[in-house]
C-alpha positions as CSV (number, residue, x, y, z in Angstrom):
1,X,121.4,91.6,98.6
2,X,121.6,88.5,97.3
3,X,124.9,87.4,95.7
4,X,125.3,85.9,92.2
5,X,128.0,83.1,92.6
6,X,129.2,80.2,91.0
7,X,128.2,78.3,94.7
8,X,124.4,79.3,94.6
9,X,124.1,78.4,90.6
10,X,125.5,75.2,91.7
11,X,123.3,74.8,94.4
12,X,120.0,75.7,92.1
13,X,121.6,73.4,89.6
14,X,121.4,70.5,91.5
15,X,117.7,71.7,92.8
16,X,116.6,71.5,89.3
17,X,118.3,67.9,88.7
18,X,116.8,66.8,91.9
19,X,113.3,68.3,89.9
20,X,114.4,66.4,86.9
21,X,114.9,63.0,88.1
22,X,111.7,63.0,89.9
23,X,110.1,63.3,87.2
24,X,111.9,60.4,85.2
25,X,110.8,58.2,87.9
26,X,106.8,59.2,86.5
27,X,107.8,59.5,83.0
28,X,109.2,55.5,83.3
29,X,105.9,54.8,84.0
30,X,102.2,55.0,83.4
31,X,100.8,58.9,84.9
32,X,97.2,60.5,85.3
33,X,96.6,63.6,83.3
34,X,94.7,66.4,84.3
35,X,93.4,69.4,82.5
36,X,93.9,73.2,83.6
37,X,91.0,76.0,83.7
38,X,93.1,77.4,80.5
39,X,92.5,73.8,79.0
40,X,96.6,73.5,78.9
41,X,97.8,69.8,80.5
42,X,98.7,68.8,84.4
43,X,100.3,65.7,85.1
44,X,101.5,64.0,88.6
45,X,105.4,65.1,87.2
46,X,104.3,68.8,86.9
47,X,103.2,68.6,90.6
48,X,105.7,66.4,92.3
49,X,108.7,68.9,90.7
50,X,106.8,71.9,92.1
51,X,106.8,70.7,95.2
52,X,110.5,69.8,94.8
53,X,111.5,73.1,94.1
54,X,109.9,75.3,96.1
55,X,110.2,72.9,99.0
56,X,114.3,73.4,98.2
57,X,114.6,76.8,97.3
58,X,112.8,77.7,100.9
59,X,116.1,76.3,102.3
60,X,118.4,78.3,100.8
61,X,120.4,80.6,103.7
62,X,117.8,83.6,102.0
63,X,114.5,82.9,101.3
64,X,113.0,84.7,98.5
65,X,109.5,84.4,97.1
66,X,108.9,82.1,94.7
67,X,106.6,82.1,91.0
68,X,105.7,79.3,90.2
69,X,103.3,77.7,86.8
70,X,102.3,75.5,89.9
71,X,101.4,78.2,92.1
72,X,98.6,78.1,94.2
73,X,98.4,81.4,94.4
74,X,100.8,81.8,97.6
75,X,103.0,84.4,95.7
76,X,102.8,87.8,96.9
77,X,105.2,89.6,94.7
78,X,108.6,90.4,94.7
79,X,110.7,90.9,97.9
80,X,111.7,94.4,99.3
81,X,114.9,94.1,96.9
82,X,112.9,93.2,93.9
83,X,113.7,89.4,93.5
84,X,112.1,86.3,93.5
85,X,112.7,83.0,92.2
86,X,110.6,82.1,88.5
87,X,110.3,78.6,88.2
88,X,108.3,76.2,85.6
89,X,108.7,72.9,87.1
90,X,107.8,71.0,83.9
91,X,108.1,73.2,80.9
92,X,106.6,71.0,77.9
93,X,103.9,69.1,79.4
94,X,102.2,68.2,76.0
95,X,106.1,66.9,75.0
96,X,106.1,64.8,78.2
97,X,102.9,63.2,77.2
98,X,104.0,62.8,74.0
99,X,107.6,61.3,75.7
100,X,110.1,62.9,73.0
101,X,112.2,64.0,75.7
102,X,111.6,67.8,74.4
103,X,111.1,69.1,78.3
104,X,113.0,71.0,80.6
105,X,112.8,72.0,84.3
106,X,113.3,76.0,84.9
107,X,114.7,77.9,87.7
108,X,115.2,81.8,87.4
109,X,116.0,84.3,89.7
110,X,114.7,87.7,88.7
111,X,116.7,90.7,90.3
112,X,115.4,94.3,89.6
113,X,113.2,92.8,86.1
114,X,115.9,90.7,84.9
115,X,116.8,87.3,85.0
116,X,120.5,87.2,86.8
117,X,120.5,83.6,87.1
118,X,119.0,80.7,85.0
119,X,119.1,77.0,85.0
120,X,117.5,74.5,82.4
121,X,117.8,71.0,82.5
122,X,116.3,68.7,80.2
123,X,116.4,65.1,81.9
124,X,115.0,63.4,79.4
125,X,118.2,64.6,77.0
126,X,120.5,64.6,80.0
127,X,121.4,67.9,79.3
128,X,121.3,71.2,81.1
129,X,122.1,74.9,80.3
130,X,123.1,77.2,83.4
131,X,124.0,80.6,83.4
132,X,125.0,83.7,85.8
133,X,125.4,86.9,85.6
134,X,129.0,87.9,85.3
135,X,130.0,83.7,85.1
136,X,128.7,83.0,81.5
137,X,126.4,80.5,80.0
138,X,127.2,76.4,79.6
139,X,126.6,73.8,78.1
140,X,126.5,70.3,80.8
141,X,127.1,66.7,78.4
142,X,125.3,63.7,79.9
143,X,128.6,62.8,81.0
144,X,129.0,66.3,82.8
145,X,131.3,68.1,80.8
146,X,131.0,71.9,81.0
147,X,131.7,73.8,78.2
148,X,131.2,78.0,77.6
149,X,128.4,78.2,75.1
150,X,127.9,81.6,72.4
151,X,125.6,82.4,70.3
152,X,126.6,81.9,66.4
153,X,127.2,85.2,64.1
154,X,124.6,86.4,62.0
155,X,124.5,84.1,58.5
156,X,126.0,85.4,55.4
157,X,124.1,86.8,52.8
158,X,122.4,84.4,51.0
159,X,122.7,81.6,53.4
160,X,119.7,81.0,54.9
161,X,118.5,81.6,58.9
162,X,118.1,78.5,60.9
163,X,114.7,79.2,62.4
164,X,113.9,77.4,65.6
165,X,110.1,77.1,65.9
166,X,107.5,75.8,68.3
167,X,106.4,71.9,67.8
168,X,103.0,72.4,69.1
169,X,101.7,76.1,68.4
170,X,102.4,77.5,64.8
171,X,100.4,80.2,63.8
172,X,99.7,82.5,60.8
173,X,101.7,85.5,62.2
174,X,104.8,83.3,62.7
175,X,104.3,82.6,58.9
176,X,104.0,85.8,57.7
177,X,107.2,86.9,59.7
178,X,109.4,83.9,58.6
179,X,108.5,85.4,55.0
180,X,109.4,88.5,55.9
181,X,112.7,87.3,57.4
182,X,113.6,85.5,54.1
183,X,115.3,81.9,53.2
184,X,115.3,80.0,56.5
185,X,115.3,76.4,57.9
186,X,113.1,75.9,60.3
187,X,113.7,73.7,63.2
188,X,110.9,72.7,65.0
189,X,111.7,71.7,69.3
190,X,109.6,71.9,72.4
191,X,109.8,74.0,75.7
192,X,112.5,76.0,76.4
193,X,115.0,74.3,74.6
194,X,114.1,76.6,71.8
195,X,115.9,79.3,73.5
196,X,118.9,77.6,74.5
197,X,119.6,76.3,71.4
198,X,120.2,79.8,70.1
199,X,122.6,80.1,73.1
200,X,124.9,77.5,72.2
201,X,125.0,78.7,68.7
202,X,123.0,75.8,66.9
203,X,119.9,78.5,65.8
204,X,119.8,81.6,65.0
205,X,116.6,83.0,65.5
206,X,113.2,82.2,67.4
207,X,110.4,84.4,66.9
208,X,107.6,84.0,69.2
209,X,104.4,85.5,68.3
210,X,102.0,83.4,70.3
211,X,101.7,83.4,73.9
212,X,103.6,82.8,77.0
213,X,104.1,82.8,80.4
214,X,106.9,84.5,82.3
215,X,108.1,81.3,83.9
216,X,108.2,79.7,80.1
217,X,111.3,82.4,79.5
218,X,113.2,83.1,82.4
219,X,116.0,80.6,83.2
220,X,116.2,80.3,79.4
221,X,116.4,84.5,78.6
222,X,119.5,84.3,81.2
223,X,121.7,81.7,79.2
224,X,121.1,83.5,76.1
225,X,122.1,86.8,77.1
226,X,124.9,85.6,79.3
227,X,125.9,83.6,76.0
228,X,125.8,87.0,73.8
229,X,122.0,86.9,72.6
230,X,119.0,89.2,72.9
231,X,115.6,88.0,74.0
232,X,113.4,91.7,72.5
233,X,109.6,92.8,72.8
234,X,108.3,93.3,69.0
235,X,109.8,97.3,69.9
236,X,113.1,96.1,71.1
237,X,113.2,96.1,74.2
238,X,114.5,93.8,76.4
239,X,111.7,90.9,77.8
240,X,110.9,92.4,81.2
241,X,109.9,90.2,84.8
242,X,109.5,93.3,86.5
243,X,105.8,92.9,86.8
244,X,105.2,89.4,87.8
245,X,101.2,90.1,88.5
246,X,101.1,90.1,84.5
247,X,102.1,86.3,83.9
248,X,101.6,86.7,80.3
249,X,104.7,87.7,78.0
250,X,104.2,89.9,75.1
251,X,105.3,88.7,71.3
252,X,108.7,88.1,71.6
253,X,111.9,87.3,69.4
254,X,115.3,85.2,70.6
255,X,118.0,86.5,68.8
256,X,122.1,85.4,68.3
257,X,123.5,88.9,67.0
């Protein structure tokens, strides 16, 4: 059984900076962009992380199978102990072409349907957010200060939510919850940054009602619930990686307490 350890977050740390600064060296310059059969951006970034990663992660003392967004459709399901690595080489694709630095590379590692382990690094911001299971969640600065991260208390009455919100996919169900939810700011961010901005306390709430992919939540869902947050299904329950055939995620909301 795999151990959880300060070493291997470390070492899948460094994978994902490794990730990120390859793709600083395409986002410095011109890149070719390609379109997906779901009509959702590829570019040469997306591809040379993926590579990265899994090329990496295969080197680790014990190899476990890896989900990829980049997959070629290698993955054949969890291992024998229910784990495998979830990663989303480039999360923000349409944020990279539009270079506002709002994307992040993510590594998970999914043990029994949960995410024990996350890393997100956002090179662009020179920032990252890592988080273990029994270690906590953290903040890393640019100049690689560490600090323990929380999410913020609910707000007082009458003071109103700070609402973190997609930049590129609003909807009419997101508008009729954030009516329902009451007097709100809302904050709009790309990628997964979304999420980990509720970790460190600076939102307080990220409805989701449009869809995702499992490798768009994982890493993130780790360093909010190792930071005191909830990541909840529309019933409550927990978002689930226990069934990686079904990529999609249901409606989801991030949640501080």
């Amino acid at each position: 059984m795999t151990l959880v350890n300060q070493a291997l977050l470390n070492t899948v740390e460094h994978i994902a900076r490794r990730a990120g600064d390859a793709i600083m060296d395409i986002y410095a310059r011109d890149f070719s962009v390609e379109e997906k059969d779901d009509k959702s951006p590829l570019t040469e970034a997306d591809q040379a992380a993926h590579r990265l990663i899994t090329e990496a992660l295969a080197e680790l003392p014990e190899a476990m199978p890896v989900l990829s967004e980049e997959d070629d459709g290698t993955f054949g399901g969890a291992d024998a102990h229910q784990r495998y690595w979830l990663v989303d080489p480039l999360d923000g694709t349409k944020e990279f072409i539009k270079r506002n630095g709002e994307f992040t590379v993510n590594i998970a590692l999914i043990s029994q349907g949960r995410s024990v382990l996350g890393v997100v690094v956002a090179p662009a911001l020179h920032t990252a957010y890592v988080a273990a299971q029994g270690l906590g969640a953290y903040k890393v600065e640019a100049d690689g200060t560490r600090h323990r991260i929380h999410v913020a208390k609910k707000p007082a009455p009458g003071t109103p939510w700070r609402v973190v919100g997609s930049r590129s996919h609003p909807s009419p169900q997101l508008a009729a919850w954030l009516e329902k939810l009451g007097k709100h700011d809302m904050h709009p961010m790309g990628s997964s940054l979304k999420l980990c901005l509720v970790a460190e306390g600076k939102a307080d709430v990220y409805p989701r009602l449009g869809p995702t992919c499992l490798w768009d939540t994982g890493a993130a869902q780790a360093v909010v619930e190792q930071a005191g947050g909830r990541v909840e299904q529309r019933d409550g329950a927990p978002l689930c990686y226990a069934t990686p055939e079904q990529t999609l995620n249901p409606h989801f909301v991030v949640w501080g307490q």
